[in-house]
N, C-alpha and C positions, 0 to 999 in steps of 0.2 A: 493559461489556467493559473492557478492559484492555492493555496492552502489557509485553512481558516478554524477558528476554534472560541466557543465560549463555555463560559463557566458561571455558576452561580451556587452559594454552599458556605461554610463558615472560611473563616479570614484565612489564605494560604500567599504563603511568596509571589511576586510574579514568575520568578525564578522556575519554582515548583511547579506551575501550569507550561510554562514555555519552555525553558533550556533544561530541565532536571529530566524528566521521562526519557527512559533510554530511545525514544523514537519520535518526540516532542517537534512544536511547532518550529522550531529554529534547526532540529536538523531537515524536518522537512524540506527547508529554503532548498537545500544541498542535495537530498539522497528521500523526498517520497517514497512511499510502497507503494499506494496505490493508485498514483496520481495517472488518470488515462493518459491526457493532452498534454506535451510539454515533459521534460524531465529535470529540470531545473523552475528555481522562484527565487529570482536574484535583482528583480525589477524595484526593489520595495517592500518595506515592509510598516506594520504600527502595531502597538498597543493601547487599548482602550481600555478605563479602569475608573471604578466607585471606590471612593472615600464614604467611611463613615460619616452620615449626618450631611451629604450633600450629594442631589440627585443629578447633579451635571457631570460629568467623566471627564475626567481630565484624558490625555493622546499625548503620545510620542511617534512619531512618524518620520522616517527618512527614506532619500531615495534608493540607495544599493543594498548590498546585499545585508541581511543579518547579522553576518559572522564578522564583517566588515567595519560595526560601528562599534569607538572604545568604549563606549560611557551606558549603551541598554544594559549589560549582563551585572554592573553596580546596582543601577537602576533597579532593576530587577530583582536581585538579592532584598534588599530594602525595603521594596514597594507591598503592604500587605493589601489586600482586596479581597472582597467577600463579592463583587461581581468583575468578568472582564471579558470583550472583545480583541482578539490579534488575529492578526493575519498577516503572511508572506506573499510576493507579487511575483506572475510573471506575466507581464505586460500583454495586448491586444495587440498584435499589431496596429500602426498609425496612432496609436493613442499618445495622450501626453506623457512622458516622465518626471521626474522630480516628486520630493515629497506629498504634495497637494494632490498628487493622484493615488497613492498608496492609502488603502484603509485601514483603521475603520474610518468615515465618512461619519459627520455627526452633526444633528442638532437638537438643542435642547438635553433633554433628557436619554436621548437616541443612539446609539451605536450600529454602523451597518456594512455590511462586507458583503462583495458576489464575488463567487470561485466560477468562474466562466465567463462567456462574450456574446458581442451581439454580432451575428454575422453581417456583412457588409458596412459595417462602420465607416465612416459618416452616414454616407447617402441612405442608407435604408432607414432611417430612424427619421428623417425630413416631417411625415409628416403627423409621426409620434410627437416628436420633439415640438411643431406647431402648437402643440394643445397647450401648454403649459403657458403660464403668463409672462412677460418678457423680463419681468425682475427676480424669476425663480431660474429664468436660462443663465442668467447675469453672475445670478447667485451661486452657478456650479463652481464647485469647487478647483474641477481639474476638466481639460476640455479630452475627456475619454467617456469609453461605455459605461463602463459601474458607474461613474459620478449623474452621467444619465438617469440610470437606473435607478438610483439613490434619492433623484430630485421628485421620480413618478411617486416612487415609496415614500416620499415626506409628502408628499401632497396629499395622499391617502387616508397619512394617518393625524394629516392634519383637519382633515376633514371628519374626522372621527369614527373611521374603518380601525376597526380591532386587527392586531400586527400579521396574524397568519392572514385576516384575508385581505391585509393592502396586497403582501406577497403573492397571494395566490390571483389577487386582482390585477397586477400590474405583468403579471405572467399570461394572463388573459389578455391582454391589450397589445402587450408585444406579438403574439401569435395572431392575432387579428388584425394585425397592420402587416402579417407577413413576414416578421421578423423573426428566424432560427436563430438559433445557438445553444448556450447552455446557462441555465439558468437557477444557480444554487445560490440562494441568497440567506442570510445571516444577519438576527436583528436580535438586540435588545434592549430596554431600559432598564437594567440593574435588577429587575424584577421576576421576568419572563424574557426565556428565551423561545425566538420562533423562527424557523430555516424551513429552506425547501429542497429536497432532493429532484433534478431535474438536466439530469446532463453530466452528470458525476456523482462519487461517492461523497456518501453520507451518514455517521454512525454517532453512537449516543451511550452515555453509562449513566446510569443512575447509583451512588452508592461507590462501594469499592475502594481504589485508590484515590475517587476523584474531589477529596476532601478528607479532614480528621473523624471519624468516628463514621466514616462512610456516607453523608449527611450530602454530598455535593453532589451534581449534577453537570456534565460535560456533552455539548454539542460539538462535533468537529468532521472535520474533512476524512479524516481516517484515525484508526486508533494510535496514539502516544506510547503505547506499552503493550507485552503481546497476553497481559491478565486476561481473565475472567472477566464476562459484564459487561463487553460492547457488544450494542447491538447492531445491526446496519440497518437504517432507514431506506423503506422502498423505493424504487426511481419511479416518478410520479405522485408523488407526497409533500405534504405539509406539516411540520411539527412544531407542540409546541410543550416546553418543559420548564414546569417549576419544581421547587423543592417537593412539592407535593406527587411529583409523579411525570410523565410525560404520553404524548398526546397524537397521534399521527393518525393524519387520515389522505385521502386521494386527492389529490387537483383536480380540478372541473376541465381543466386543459392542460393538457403537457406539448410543449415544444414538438417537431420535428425536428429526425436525427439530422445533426450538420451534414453537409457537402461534404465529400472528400477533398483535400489538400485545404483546410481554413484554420491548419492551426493557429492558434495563437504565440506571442511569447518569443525571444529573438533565439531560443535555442530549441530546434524540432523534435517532435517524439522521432 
C-alpha cells in the first residue's frame, strides 16, 4: 500500500503540504494512522508540482525511503506551488523498484498515484494489459502494477473521457477481466483534482488549514493534522475537487474484497 496526497489552493511551501503537518505525508513514509495494508512506505517516494505560467509539473522521484534523501526537505522549503501531487511507496510485491516506479507517474499536463495493488501481478493482468497498443506497453514507465494502471488511465483520458470517469472506467475494466485488489487512484492537472476511494482510506478538507485565508483544497490518503474539516470519502466513490467545492458520488463497480494473505510491500501488517 501506499500513501498519497493532493492539493490545489493559493501558493504554499512544498514543505507546508508535506513535512510541516504534525502527521504529513513524509511521516506517513514511517508511522501511518490509518494505513490498513502494510505499516511502513519506505519503497519510494515523489513529488509532483505546477509553476506558475506552465501547465507541465515538474517531479522529484527516488527510490528509498523519504527521510533518507538529503536534498527533498531544501527542496521543499523553496519550492512554492499553487498545485501538487506526492506520494510515499510501499511496493507490490514482484514489482519493480528504483525511482521509475515511484509516483506520481506523468504525462503531459497529468499527474497520477494508486495507493493499492493488482492482485496476482503479473499474470492476472495478461489479457488487460493485451489491449493496449504495443508502443504505450514500451512506454511504461516502470514494469509494476500502478505503472499498469497509469498506461489504462492515460489512454482514457487521452481519448477524451473526463478524469473521474477514465478512473471510475478503468476500475470497471479491471473487475471485468477479474482482477481484485485495491484500487485508490489519484489524478490531477493543476486544475481538478479526481481520486477514488476503493480499497482504502480516503478523506478531503476544503478550506481550514489547507491553504492561506482557507481558500485550499486537499485530497489525501488520511488526514495530516488532527483539525477540524476532514472529511472521509465513502468506500466505493469517485471524487472530484476544485477550488469551487468538491464532488463524490458512487462507482458503477467497486472491486471485490482481497484474498487473505496478498499483502503487498516487503514489511507485513
Amino acid at each position: 500500500m501506499c500513501r498519497h496526497l493532493a492539493y490545489l489552493g493559493p501558493p504554499v511551501t512544498v514543505h507546508a503540504l508535506v513535512f510541516g503537518p504534525p502527521f504529513g505525508l513524509a511521516r506517513q513514509a514511517w508511522a501511518p494512522r490509518r494505513q490498513r495494508h502494510g505499516t511502513m512506505n519506505v519503497d519510494g517516494f515523489g513529488i509532483g508540482w505546477y509553476a506558475d505560467g506552465d501547465p507541465v509539473p515538474a517531479r522529484y522521484r527516488r527510490a528509498g525511503p523519504i527521510w533518507a534523501d538529503p536534498g527533498v526537505a531544501d527542496l521543499a522549503r523553496v519550492t512554492r506551488t499553487r498545485a501538487l501531487l506526492a506520494a510515499v511507496r510501499s511496493a507490490t510485491s514482484g514489482t519493480e523498484s528504483g525511482a521509475a516506479a515511484a509516483a506520481p507517474y506523468a504525462s503531459g499536463r497529468w499527474l497520477f498515484s494508486h495507493n493499492g495493488r493488482l492482485n496476482g501481478w503479473p499474470a492476472s493482468t495478461a489479457r488487460l494489459a493485451a489491449g493496449l497498443p504495443a508502443e504505450e506497453l514500451l512506454a511504461l514507465e516502470a514494469r509494476c502494477d500502478s505503472a499498469l494502471v497509469w498506461a489504462l488511465v492515460a489512454a482514457r483520458l487521452k481519448a477524451g473521457a473526463p478524469a473521474g470517469q477514465a478512473l471510475a472506467g478503468v476500475i470497471a475494466d479491471l473487475v471485468g477481466h477479474g482482477i481484485g485488489g485495491r484500487f485508490n487512484f489519484l489524478l490531477t492537472d493543476g486544475e481538478a483534482i479526481s481520486a477514488t476511494a476503493a480499497g482504502d482510506t480516503l478523506c478531503y478538507r476544503v478550506g481550514g488549514a489547507a491553504g492561506p485565508g482557507g481558500a485550499g483544497v486537499v485530497v489525501a490518503s488520511e488526514p495530516s493534522d488532527d483539525e477540524h474539516g476532514w472529511t472521509d470519502a465513502p468506500e466505493g466513490s469517485v471524487l472530484t475537487a476544485t477550488l469551487d467545492g468538491v464532488e463524490v458520488r458512487p462507482l458503477l463497480v467497486t472491486p471485490p474484497p482481497p484474498a487473505a494473505g496478498t499483502e503487498e510491500g516487503r514489511i507485513p501488517a
